[in-house]
Residue frames relative to the residue before (quaternion, step in Angstrom):
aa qw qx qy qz dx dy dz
X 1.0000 0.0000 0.0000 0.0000 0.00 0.00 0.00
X 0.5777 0.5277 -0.4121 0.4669 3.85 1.02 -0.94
X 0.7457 0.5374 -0.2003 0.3392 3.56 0.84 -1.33
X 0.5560 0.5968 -0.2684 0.5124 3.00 1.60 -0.53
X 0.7792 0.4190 -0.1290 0.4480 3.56 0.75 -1.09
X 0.5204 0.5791 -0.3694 0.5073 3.50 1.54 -0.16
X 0.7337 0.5138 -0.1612 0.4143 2.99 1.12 -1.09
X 0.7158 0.2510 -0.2611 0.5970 3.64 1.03 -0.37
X 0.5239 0.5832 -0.5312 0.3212 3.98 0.62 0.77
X 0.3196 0.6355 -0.5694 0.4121 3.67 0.97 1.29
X 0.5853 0.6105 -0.2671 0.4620 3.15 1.16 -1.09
X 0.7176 0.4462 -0.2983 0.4439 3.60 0.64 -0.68
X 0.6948 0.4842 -0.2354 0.4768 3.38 1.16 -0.63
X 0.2574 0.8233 -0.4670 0.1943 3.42 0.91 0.40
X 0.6764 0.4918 -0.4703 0.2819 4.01 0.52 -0.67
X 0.8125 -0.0125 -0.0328 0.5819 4.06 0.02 -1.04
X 0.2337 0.7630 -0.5465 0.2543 3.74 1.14 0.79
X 0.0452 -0.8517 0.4491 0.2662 3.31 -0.22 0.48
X 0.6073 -0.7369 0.2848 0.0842 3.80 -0.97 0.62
X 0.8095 -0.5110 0.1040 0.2699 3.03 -1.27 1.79
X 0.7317 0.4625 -0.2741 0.4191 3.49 1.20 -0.77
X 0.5987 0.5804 -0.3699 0.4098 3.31 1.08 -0.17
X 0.8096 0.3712 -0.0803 0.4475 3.56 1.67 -0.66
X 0.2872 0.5637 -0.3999 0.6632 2.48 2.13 1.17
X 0.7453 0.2328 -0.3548 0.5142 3.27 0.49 -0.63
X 0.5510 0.5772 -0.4361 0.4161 3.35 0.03 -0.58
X 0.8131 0.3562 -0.2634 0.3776 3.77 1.10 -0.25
X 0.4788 0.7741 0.0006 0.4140 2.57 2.07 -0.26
X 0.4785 0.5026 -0.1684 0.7000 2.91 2.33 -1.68
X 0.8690 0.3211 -0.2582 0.2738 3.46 0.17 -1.26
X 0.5725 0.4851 -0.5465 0.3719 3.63 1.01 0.00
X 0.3279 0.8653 -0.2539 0.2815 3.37 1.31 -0.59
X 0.7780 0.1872 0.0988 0.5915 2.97 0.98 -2.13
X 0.7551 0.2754 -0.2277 0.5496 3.43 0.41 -0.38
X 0.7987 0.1256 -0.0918 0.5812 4.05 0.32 0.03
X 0.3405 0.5677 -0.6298 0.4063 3.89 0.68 1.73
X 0.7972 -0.3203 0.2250 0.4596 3.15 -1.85 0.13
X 0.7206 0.3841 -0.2645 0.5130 3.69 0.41 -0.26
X 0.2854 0.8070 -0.5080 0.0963 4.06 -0.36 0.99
X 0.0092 0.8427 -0.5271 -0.1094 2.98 -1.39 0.21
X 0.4930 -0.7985 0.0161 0.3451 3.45 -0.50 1.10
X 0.4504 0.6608 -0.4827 0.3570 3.60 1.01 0.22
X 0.6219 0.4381 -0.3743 0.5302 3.77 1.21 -0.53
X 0.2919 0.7668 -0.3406 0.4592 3.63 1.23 -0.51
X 0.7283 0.4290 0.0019 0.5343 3.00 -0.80 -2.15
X 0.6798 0.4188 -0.4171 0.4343 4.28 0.32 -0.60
X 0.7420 0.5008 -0.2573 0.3639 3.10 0.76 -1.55
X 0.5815 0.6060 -0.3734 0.3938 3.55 0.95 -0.01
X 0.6975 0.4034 -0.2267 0.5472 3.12 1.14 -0.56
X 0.6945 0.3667 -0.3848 0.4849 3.39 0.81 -0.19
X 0.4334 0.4001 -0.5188 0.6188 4.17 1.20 0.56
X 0.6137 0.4373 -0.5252 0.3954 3.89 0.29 -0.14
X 0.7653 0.3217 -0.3095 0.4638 3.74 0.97 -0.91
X 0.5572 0.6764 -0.3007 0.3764 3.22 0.88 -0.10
X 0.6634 0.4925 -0.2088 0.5232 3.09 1.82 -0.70
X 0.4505 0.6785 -0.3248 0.4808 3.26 1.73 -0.96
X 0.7333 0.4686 -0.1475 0.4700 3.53 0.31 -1.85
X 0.6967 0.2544 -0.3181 0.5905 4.29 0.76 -0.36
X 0.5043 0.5328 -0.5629 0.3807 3.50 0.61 0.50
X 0.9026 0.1888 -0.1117 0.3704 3.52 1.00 -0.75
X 0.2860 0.7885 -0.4309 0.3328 3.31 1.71 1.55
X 0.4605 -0.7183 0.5213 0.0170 3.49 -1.36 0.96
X 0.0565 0.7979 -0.6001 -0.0096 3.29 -0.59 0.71
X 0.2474 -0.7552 0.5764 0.1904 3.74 -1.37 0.39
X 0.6239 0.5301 -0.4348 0.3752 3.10 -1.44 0.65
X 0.7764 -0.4451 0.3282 0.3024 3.64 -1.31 -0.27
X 0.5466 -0.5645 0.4456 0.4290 3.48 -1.04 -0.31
X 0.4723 0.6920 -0.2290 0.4956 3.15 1.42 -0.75
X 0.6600 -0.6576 0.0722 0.3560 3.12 -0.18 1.89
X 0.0989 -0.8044 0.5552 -0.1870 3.60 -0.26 1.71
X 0.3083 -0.8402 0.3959 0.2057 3.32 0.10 1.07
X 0.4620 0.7127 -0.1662 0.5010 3.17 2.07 -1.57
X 0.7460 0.4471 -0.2788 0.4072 3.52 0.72 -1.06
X 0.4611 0.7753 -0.1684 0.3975 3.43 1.64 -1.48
X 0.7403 0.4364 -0.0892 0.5036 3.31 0.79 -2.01
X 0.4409 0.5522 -0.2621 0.6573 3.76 1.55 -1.47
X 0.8942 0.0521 -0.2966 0.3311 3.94 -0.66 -0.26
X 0.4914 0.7692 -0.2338 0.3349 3.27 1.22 0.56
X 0.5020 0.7295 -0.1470 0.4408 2.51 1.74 -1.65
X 0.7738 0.3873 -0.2224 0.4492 3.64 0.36 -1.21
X 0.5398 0.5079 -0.3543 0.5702 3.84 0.80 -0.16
X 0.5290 0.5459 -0.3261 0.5620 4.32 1.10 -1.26
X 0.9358 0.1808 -0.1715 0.2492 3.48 0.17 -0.66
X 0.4217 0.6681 -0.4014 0.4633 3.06 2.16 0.06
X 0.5599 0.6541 -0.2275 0.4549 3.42 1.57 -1.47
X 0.7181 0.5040 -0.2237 0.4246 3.73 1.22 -1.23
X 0.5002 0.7333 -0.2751 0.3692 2.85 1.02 -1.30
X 0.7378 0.4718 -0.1168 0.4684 3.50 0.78 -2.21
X 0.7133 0.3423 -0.4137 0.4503 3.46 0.69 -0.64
X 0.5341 0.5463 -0.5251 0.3748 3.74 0.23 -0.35
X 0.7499 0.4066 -0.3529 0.3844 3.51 0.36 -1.51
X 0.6214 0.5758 -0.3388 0.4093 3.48 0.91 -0.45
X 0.6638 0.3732 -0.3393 0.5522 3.74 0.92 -0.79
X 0.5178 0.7020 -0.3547 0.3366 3.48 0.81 -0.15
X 0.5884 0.6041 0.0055 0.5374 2.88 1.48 -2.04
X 0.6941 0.4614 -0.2096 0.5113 3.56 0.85 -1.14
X 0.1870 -0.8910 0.3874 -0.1456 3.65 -0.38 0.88
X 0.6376 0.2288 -0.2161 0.7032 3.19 1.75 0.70
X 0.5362 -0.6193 0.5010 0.2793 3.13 -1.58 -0.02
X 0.2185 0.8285 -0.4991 0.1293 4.34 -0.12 1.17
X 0.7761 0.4184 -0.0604 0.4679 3.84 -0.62 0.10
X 0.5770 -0.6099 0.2130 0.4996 3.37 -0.62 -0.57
X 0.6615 0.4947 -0.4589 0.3272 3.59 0.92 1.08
X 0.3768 -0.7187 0.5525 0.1904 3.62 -0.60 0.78
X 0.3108 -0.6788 0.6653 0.0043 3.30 -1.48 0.93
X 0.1404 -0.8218 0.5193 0.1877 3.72 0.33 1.11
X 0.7220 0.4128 -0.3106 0.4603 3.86 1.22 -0.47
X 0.7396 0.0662 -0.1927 0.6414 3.39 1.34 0.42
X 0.2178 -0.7897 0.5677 0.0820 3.36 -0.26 1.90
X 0.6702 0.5510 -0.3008 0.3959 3.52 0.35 -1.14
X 0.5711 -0.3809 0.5802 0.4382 3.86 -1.83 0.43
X 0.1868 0.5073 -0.8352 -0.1011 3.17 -2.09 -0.69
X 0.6215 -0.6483 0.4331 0.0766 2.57 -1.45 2.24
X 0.5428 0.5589 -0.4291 0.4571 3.94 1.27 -0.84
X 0.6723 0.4458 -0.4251 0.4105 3.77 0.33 -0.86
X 0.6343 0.5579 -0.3799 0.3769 4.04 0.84 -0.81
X 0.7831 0.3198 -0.2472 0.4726 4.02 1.07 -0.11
X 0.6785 0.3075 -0.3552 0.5647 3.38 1.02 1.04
X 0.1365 -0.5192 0.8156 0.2157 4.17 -1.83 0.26
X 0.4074 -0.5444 0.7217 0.1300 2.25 -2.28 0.75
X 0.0996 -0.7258 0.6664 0.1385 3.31 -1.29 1.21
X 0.0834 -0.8477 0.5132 0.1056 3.07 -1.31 0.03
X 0.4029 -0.8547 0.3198 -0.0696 3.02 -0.54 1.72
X 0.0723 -0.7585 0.4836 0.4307 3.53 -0.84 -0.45
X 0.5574 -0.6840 0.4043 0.2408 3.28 -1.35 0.91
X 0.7400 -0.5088 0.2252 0.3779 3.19 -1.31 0.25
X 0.6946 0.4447 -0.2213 0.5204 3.50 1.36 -0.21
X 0.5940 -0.6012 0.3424 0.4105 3.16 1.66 0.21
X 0.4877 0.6649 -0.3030 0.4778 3.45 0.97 0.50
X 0.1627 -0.8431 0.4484 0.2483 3.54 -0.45 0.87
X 0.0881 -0.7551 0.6496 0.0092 3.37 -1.81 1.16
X 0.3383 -0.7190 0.5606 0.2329 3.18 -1.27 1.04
X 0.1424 -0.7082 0.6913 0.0179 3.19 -1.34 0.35
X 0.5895 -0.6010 0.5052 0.1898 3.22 -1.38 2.08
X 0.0044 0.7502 -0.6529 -0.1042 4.07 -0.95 0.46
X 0.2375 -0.6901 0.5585 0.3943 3.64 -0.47 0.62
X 0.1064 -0.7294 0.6439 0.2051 3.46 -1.36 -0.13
X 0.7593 -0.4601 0.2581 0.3811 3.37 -1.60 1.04
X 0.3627 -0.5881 0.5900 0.4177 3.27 -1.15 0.09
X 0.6166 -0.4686 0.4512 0.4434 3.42 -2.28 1.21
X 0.7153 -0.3838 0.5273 0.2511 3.03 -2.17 0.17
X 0.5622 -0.5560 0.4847 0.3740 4.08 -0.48 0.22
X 0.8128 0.3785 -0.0680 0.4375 2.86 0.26 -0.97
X 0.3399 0.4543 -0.4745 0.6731 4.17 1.80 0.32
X 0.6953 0.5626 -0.3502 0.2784 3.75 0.29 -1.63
X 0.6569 0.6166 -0.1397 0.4108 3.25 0.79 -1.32
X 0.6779 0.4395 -0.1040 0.5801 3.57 1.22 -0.98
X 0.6073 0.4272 -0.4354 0.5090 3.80 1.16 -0.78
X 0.6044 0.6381 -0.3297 0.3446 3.90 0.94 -1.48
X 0.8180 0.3335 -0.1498 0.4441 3.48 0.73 -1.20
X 0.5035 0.4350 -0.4382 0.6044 3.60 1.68 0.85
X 0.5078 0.6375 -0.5032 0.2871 3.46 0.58 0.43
């Protein structure tokens, strides 16, 4: 029932509420710029705060019409998953401290062999707060190793 009602209190907000699609994009522009294939961590460190206001602002959008397929509504119960999802990648490129794959760290161009023997997970804390946490992973197989060395 809570889940139910969380979910249909756009509908209530419907007079000067303003709407889900505008804070989609608006999150959209900014993961864009501040957390794309090219980063660095003071734009980082922005973009977190701007998913804090960003969350603030889809906490108190309106939509009109029905339940009956409502795209507006769709985008309205979506939103809050878009920025939990955003949220995680920022702290994580944050966390991430070099440059591997297909994103680039402009304040840390270079690999670093410590990041190659561990994932980040990322959790929610006991207060409901998200935390990453270092996982070691297995060492590669000889024989992956052997094949990465001789592609250098």
């Amino acid at each position: 029932e809570k889940v139910a009602k969380k979910a249909l209190e756009p509908f209530e907000r419907t007079g000067g509420s303003e709407g889900p699609y505008k804070v989609q994009e608006d999150l959209q522009e900014m993961m864009q710029n501040l957390v794309g294939i090219v980063r660095r961590e003071e734009e980082m460190q922005r973009a977190l705060k701007v998913v804090g206001e960003l969350t603030s602002r889809a906490s108190r959008i309106g939509v009109a019409g029905n339940r009956e397929y409502n795209p507006g509504w769709h985008t309205a119960l979506d939103l809050r998953h878009l920025l939990t999802v955003s949220e995680a990648i920022t702290r994580s490129a944050i966390e991430r401290r070099e440059s591997r794959g297909g994103h680039f760290r402009e304040d840390y161009p270079d690999k670093s062999s410590e990041f190659a023997s561990f994932n980040l997970i990322v959790k929610k804390g006991t207060g409901g707060e998200m935390q990453l946490e270092r996982v070691s992973i297995a060492p590669m197989p000889r024989e992956l190793t052997a094949i990465i060395e001789e592609m250098k």
